[in-house]
C-alpha positions as CSV (number, residue, x, y, z in Angstrom):
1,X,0.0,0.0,0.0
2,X,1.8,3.6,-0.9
3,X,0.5,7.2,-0.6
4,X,-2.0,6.6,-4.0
5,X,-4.1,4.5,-2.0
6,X,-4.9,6.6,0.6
7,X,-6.4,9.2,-1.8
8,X,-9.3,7.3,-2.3
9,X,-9.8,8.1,1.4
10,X,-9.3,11.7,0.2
11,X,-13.1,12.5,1.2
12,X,-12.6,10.6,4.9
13,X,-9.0,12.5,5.2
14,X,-9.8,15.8,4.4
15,X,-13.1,15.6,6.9
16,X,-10.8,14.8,9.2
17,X,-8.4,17.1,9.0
18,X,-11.7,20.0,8.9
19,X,-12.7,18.4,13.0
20,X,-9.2,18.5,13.7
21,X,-8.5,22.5,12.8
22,X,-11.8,23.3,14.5
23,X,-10.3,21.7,17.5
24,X,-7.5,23.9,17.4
25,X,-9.6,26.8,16.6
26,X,-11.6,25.8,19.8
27,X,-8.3,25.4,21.6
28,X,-6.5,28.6,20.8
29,X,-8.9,31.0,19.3
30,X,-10.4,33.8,22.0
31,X,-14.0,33.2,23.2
32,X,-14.5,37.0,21.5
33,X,-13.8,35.0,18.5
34,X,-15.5,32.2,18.5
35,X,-17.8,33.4,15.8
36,X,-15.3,33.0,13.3
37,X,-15.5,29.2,13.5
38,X,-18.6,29.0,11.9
39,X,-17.5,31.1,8.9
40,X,-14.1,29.4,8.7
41,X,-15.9,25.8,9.2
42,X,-18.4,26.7,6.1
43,X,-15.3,27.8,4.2
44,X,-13.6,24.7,4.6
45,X,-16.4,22.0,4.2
46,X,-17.1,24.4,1.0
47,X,-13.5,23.1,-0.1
48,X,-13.9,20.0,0.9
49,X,-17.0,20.0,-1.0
50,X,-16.1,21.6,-4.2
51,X,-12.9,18.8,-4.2
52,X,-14.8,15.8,-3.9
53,X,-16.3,16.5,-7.0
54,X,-12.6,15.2,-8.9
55,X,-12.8,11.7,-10.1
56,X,-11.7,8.6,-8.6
57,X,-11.2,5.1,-9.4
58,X,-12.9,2.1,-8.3
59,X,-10.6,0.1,-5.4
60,X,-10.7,-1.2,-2.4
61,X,-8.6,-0.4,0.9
62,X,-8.2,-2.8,4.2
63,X,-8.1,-6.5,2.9
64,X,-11.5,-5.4,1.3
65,X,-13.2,-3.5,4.3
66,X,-13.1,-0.3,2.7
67,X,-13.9,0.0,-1.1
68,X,-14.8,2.8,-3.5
69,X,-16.2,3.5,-6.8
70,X,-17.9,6.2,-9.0
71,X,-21.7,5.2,-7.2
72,X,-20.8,5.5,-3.9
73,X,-18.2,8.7,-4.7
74,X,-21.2,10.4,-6.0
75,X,-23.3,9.8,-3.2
76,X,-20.9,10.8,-0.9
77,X,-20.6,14.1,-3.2
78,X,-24.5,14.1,-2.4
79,X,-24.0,14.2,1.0
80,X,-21.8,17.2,1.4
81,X,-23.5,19.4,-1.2
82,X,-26.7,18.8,1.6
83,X,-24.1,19.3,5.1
84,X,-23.2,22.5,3.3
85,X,-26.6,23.5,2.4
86,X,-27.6,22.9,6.6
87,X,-24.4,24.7,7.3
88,X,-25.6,27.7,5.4
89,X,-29.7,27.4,6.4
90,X,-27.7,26.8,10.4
91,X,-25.1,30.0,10.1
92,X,-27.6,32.4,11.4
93,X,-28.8,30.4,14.4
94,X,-25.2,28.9,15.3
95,X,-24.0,32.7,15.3
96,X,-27.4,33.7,17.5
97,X,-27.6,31.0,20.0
98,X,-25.1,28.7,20.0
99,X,-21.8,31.4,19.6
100,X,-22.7,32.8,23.4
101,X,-23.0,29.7,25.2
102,X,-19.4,29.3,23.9
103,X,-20.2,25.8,22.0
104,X,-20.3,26.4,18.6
105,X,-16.8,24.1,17.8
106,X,-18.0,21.2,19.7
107,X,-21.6,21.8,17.6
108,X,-19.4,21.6,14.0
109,X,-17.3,18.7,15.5
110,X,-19.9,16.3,16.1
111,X,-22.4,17.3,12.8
112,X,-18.6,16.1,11.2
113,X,-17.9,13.6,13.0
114,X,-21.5,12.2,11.9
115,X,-21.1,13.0,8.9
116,X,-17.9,11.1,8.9
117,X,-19.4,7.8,10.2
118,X,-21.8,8.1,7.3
119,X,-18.9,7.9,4.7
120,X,-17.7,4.8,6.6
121,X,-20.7,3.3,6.6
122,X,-21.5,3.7,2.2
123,X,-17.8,2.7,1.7
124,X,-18.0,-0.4,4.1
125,X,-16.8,-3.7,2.2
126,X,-17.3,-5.6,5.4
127,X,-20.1,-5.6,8.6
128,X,-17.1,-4.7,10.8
129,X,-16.8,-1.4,9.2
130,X,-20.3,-0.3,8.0
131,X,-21.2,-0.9,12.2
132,X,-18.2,1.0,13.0
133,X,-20.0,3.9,10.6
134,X,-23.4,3.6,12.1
135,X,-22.1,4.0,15.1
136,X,-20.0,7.1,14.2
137,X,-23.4,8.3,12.5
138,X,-25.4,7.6,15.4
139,X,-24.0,8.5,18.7
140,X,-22.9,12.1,17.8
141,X,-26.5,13.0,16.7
142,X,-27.9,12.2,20.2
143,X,-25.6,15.2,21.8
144,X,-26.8,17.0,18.9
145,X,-30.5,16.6,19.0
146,X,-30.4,17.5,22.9
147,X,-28.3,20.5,22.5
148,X,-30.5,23.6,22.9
149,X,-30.3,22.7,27.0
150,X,-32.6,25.3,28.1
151,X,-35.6,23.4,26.2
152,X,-37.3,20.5,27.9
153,X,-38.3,19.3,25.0
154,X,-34.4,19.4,23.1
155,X,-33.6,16.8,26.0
156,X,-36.4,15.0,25.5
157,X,-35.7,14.6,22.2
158,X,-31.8,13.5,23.0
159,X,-32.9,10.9,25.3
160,X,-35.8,9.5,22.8
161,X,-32.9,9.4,20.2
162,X,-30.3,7.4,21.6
163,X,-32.7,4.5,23.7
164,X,-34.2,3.9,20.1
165,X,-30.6,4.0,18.5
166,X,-29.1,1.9,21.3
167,X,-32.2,-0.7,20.5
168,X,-31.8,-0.2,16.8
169,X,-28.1,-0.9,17.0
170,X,-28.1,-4.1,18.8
171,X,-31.1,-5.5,16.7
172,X,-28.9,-5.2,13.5
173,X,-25.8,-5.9,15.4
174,X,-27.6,-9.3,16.0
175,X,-28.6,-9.9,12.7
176,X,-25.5,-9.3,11.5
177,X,-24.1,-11.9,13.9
178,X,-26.8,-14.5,12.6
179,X,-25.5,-13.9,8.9
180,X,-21.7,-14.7,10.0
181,X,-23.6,-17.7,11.9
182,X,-24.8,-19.3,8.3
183,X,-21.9,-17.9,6.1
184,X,-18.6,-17.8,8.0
185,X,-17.3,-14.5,6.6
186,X,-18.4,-10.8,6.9
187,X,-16.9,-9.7,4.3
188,X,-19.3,-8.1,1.4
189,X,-17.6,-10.1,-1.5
190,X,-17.8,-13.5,0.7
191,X,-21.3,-13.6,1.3
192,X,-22.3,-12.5,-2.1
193,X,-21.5,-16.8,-2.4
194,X,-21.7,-18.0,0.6
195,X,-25.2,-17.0,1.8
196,X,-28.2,-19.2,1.7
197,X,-31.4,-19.8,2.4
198,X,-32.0,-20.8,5.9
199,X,-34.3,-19.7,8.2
200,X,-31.3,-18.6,10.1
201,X,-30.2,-16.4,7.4
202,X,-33.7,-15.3,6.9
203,X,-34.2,-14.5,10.5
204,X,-30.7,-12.2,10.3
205,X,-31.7,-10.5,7.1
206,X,-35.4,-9.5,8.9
207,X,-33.1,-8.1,11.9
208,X,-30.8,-6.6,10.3
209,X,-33.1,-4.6,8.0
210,X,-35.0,-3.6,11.1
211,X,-32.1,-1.8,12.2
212,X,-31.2,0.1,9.3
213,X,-35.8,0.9,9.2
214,X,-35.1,2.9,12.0
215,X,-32.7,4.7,10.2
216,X,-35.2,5.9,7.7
217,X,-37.8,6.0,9.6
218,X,-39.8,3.2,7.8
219,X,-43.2,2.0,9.7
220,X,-43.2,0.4,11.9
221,X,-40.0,1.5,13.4
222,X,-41.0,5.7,13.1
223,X,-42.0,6.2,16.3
224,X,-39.2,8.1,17.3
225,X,-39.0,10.3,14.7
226,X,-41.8,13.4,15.2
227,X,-40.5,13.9,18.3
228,X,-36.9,14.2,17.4
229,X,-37.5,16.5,14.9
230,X,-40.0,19.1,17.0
231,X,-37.5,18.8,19.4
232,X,-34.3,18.8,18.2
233,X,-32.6,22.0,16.5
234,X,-33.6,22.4,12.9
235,X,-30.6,22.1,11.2
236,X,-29.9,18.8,13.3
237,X,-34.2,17.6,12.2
238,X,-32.9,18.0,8.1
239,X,-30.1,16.6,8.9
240,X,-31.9,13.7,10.1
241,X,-34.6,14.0,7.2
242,X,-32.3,14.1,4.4
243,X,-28.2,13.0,5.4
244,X,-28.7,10.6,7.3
245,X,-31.7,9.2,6.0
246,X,-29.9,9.3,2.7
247,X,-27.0,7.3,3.6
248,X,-29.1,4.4,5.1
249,X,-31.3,4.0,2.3
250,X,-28.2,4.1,0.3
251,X,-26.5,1.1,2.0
252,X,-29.6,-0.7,2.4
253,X,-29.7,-0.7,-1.4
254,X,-26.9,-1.9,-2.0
255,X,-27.2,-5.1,0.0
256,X,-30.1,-5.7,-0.4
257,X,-29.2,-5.9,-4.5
258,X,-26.1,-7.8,-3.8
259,X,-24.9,-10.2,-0.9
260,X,-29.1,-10.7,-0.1
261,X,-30.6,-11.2,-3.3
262,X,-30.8,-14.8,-3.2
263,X,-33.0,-13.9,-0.2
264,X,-35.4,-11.8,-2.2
265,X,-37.7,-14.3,-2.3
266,X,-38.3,-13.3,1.1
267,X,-37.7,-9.3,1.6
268,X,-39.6,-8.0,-1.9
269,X,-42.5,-9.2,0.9
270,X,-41.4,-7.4,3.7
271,X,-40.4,-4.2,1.9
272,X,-43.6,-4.4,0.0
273,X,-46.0,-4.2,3.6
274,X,-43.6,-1.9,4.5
275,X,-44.0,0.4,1.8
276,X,-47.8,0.4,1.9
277,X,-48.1,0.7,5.5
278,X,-45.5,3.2,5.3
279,X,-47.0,5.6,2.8
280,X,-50.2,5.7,4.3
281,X,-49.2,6.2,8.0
282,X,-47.1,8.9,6.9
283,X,-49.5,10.7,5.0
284,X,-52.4,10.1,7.1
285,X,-50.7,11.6,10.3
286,X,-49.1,14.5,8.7
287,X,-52.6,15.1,7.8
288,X,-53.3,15.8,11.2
289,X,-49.9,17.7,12.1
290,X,-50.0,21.7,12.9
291,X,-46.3,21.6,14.2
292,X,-44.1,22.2,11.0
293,X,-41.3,20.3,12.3
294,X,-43.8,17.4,13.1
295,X,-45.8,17.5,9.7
296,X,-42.4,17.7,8.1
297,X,-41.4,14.3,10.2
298,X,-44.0,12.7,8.9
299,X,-43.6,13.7,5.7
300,X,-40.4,12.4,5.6
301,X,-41.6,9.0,6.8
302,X,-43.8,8.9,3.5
303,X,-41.6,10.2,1.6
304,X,-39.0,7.3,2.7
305,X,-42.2,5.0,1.8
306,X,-41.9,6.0,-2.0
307,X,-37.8,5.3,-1.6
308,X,-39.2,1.5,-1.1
309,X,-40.9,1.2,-4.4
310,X,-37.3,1.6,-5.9
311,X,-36.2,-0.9,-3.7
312,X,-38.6,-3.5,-4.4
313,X,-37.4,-3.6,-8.1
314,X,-34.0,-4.8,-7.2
315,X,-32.0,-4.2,-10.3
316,X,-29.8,-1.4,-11.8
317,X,-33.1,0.6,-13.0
318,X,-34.4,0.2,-8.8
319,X,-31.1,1.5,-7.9
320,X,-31.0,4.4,-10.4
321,X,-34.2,5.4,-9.4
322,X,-33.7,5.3,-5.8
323,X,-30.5,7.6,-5.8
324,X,-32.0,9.9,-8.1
325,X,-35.1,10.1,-5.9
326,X,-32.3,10.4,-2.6
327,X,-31.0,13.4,-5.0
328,X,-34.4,15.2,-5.3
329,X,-35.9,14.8,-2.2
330,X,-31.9,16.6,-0.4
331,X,-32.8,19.7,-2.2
332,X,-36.6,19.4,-1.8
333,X,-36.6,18.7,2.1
334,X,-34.0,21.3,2.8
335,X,-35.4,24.3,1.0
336,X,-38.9,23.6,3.2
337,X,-36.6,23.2,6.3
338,X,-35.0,26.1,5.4
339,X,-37.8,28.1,5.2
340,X,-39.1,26.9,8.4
341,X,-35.9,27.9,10.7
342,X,-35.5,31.3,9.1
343,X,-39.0,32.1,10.1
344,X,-38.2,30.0,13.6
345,X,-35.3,32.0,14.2
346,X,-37.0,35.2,13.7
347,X,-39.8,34.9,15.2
348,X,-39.8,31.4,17.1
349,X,-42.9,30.6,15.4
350,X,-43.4,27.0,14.1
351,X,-47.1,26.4,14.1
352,X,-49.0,26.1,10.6
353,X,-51.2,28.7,11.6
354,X,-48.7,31.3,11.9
355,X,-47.7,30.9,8.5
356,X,-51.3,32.6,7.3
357,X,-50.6,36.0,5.3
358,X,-46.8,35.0,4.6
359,X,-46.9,35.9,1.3
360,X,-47.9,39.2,2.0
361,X,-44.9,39.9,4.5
362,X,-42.3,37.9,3.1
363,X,-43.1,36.7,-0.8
364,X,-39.4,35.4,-1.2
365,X,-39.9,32.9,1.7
366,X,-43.3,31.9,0.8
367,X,-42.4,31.0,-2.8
368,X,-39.2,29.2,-1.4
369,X,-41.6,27.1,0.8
370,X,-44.1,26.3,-2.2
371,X,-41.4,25.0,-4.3
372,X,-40.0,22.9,-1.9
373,X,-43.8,21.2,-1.3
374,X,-44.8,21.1,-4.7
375,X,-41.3,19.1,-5.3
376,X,-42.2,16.9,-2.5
377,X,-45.7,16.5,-3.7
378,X,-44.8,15.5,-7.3
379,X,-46.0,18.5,-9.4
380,X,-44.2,19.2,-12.9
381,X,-42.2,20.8,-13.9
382,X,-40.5,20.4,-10.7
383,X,-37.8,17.7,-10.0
384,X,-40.2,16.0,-7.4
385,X,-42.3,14.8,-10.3
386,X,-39.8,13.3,-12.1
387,X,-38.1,11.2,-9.0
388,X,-41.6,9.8,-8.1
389,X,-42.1,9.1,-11.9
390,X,-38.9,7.2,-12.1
391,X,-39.9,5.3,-9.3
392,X,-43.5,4.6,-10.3
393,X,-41.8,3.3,-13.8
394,X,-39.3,1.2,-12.3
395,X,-41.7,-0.6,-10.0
396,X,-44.8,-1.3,-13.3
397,X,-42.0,-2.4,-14.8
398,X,-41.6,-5.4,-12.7
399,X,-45.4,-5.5,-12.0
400,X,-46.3,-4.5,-8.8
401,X,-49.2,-2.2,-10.2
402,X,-51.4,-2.3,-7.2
403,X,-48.3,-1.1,-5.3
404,X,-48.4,1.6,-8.0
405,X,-52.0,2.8,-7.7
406,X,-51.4,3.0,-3.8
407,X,-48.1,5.2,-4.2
408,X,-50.4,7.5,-6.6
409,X,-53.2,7.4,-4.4
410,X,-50.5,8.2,-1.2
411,X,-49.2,11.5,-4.1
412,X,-52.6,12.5,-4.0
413,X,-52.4,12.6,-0.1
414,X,-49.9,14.2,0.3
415,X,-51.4,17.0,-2.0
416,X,-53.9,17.6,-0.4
417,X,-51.8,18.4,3.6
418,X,-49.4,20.2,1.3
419,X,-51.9,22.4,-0.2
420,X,-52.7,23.3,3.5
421,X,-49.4,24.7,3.7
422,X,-49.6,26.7,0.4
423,X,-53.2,28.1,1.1
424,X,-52.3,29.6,4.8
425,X,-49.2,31.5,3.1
426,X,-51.4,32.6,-0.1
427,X,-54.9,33.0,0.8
428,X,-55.5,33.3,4.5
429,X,-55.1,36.8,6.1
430,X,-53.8,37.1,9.4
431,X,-54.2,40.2,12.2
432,X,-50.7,39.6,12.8
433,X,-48.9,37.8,10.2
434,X,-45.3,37.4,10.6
435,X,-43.9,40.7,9.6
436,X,-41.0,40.9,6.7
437,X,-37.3,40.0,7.9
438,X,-34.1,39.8,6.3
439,X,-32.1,36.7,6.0
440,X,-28.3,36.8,6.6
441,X,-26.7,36.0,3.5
442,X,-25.7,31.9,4.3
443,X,-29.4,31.6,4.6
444,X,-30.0,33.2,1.6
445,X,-27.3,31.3,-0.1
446,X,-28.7,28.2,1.6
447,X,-32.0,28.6,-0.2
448,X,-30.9,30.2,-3.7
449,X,-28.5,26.5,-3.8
450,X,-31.9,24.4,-2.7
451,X,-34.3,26.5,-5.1
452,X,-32.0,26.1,-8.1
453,X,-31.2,22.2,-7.0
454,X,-35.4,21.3,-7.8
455,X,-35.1,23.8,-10.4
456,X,-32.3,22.6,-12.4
457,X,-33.0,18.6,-11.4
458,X,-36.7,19.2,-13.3
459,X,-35.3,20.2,-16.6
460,X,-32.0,18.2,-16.8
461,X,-32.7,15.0,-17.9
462,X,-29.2,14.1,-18.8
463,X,-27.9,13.3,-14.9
464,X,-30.5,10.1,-14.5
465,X,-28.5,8.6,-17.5
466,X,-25.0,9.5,-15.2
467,X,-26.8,7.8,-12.6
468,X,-28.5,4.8,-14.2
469,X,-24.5,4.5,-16.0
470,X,-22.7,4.4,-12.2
471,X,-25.3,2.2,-10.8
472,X,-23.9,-0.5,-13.3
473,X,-20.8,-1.1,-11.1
474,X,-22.3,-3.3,-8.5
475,X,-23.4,-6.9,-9.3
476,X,-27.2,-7.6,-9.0
C-alpha cells in the first residue's frame, strides 16, 4: 500500500483534517472570537465540498473492508452538497444562539464527525466497518438533537434518540451476527456466495433490515422520529430528514441488491408491507400535524415510503431510481426546512397557523416554501415529479401495479396536507402575520443553492442517464 491508495480516502481525510482544525480553533482561538468558527468551518467544508467532485477510481482499501467507486463517490458528493446547504440554512442560528453559550466548535465537530461515520458506513466492504460507521453516525447525533439545553423538549428529544438507537443498534448488530452464523465470513464479497437460504439467514436479514428501518424512519420503526425532529434544532431535524436518511437507504440498497438477493424471495414481501403501511401512516398523520417540524417528520416518513418502491425492483433501473429520488428529495426537504428555521429564528414561530398571510410579508420565503412542497408533492415541472415518476416506472416495470395505484393514491395525499401549507401563506389573512425580515446571507445562499437544485434537477434530464450508467458497477 503507498501514498496513491490513501487518496481514495481523500473524502474521509480531508473531513478529518476539517474536526481536527476546528479543534484547534476551539483550543486557541479567543472566546471573543469564537464566531469565526462557523465562517471558517463553512469555508472549509465548502473546499472540501467543491474537491470531492474530482474523479476517482474504483478500489478497495483494508483487505477489502473499505472499497470505492464512482456510485458511492457520487453519493458521498451528495452528501456534502446537503451538510453545506444545513451549514448555510444553520449560520444564522449557530452565530445567534449557540456562539454565546461558547459551544459552537463542539456543535461543528460532532455534525462532522457524523457525517464522517456516514462515509464509513456507504464505503463499508465488510459488517465490521459499516457498524463502526453507524455507530460514528449515530452517537454524535444524540448530543446533537439534545443540544439547545434550556428546552425540555431538546432533551427529550436527546434521550428518545439514543434509547431507540441503542435498541436499533443491537437488533442489527444481531442480525449481523446471525449472517456470519450461516456464512462464515463478513466480508461483502464473501457472502455474495456464501449465503443461503436458511431460516437462520432469513431471521438475520429480517433483523438486520429492522435496524437500518429505524434509520429511515420506515413503519413500523418511526416512532421516534416526530418527536426528534419538533424537538431537536432544525438544522440537526434536516439533517436527520435528508443526510442521514440518505446514507441508510443508500447502503440498504446496495445489499439488499447484492450479498441478499438470493433472499429476495423473502424481503420483496417485507419491503412491499412496508411500503404500503408506510405511505399511508405517513400521509395520514401528517394530515393531522399543525407543528411544522412534526408534519415535516412525517412527511419524511412517506416520503421514505416511496424510496421503497425503488427498492422493491432490485435491479440497476431500482437502484437508479432510488438515488436519483435520494437526490431530489436533499434539495426538496432542505429548501422547506430552510424556510421553516429562518421564520423560527426570527420569530420562534413553528405552528402552521402562523404561517397565514406569509406571502404578504415575506413573498421570497413563501415562494421558497411552495417550491420545496410542490417538489415533494410531485407536481411538474419540478424535480419531485420526475423522481416519483422514475420510481412509479421502475416498480410497473416489474409489475407491482397495485403497489403503483397505492403510491399515486398516497401522491394525491400528500397534495392535499401540502396544499394546507400553500393556502395559509397565499390565501388566508392574518391580524398579525409574521412581519418581513431579512435573511443573513448563508441563509439566503442556503436557499438560492436548494431553489436552483429542484429547479435545475426538473429540466436536466441528462444526470438520471450518469446515474442509471454508475449504478452498473455493482453486481445484482
Amino acid at each position: 500500500m503507498d501514498f496513491s491508495n490513501f487518496l481514495l480516502m481523500r473524502q474521509e481525510i480531508f473531513l478529518l483534517a476539517i474536526i481536527l482544525v476546528l479543534i484547534i480553533a476551539e483550543m486557541f482561538m479567543p472566546r471573543k472570537k469564537k464566531g469565526s468558527i462557523v465562517h471558517l468551518s463553512i469555508f472549509l467544508f465548502g473546499i472540501h465540498t467543491v474537491a470531492g467532485f474530482l474523479g476517482i477510481h474504483e478500489s478497495s482499501m483494508f483487505g477489502g473492508m473499505f472499497r470505492t467507486n464512482g456510485l458511492i463517490h457520487f453519493f458521498k458528493n451528495l452528501l456534502d452538497v446537503g451538510v453545506l446547504i444545513i451549514l448555510l440554512q444553520s449560520a444564522d442560528w449557530l452565530q445567534e444562539k449557540i456562539v454565546p453559550q461558547d459551544n459552537v466548535a463542539e456543535y461543528l465537530i460532532l455534525l462532522f464527525s457524523s457525517l464522517l461515520g456516514l462515509y464509513f458506513m456507504i464505503s463499508a466492504g465488510d459488517f465490521l466497518m459499516f457498524y463502526l460507521g453507524l455507530e460514528l453516525s449515530s452517537l454524535p447525533i444524540a448530543a446533537l438533537a439534545a443540544y439547545e439545553t434550556a428546552k425540555r423538549k431538546s432533551s427529550e428529544a436527546g434521550i428518545k434518540f439514543i434509547l431507540s438507537a441503542a435498541l436499533a443498534s443491537g437488533i442489527s448488530l444481531f442480525g449481523i451476527s446471525l449472517l456470519y452464523a450461516t456464512s462464515g465470513s463478513i466480508y461483502f464479497d464473501d457472502l455474495l456466495v456464501l449465503i443461503t437460504s436458511s431460516r437462520l439467514s432469513i431471521l438475520g436479514m429480517i433483523l438486520f433490515f429492522a435496524g437500518l428501518a429505524f434509520k429511515i424512519s420506515l413503519v413500523p420503526f418511526h416512532f421516534w422520529t416526530a418527536d426528534v425532529y419538533e424537538g431537536a434544532p432544525i438544522g440537526i431535524a434536516s439533517y436527520l430528514s435528508v443526510i442521514s436518511k440518505g446514507a441508510a437507504a443508500f447502503i440498504l440498497l446496495i445489499l439488499l441488491f447484492t450479498i441478499l438477493k438470493p433472499l429476495m424471495h423473502v424481503w420483496e414481501n417485507i419491503v412491499y408491507g412496508i411500503a404500503i403501511a408506510t405511505m399511508f401512516i405517513g400521509n395520514l398523520f401528517a394530515l393531522r400535524q399543525k407543528n411544522m417540524k412534526r408534519f415535516l417528520a412525517f412527511s419524511s416518513i412517506a416520503q421514505a415510503g416511496f424510496i421503497l418502491l425503488g427498492l422493491i425492483v432490485g435491479n440497476q433501473l431500482g437502484m437508479a431510481t432510488v438515488i436519483y429520488f435520494v437526490l431530489v428529495y436533499v434539495f426538496s426537504n432542505l429548501a422547506a426546512f430552510g424556510v421553516v428555521q429562518a421564520i423560527s429564528l426570527r420569530t420562534g414561530k413553528e405552528h402552521m397557523n402562523d404561517y397565514e398571510g406569509l406571502y404578504r410579508t415575506n413573498p421570497n420565503l413563501s415562494l421558497v416554501l411552495m417550491l420545496g412542497l410542490f417538489s415533494l408533492a410531485g407536481i411538474p415541472p419540478l424535480a419531485g415529479f420526475f423522481g416519483k415518476f422514475f420510481l412509479f416506472t421502475a416498480a410497473a416495470s416489474e409489475g407491482y401495479y397495485l403497489l403503483v395505484f397505492l403510491a399515486v393514491v398516497n401522491v394525491t395525499i400528500s397534495l392535499y396536507y401540502y396544499l394546507l401549507v400553500v393556502r395559509a401563506m397565499f390565501l388566508r389573512k392574518s391580524d398579525r402575520p409574521i412581519p418581513f425580515f431579512k435573511n443573513g446571507i448563508y441563509m439566503r445562499l442556503g436557499l438560492i443553492i436548494a431553489v436552483l437544485g429542484i429547479l435545475i434537477l426538473g429540466f436536466y434530464g441528462p444526470l438520471y442517464d450518469y446515474i442509471y450508467e454508475l449504478s452498473g458497477s455493482f453486481n445484482y
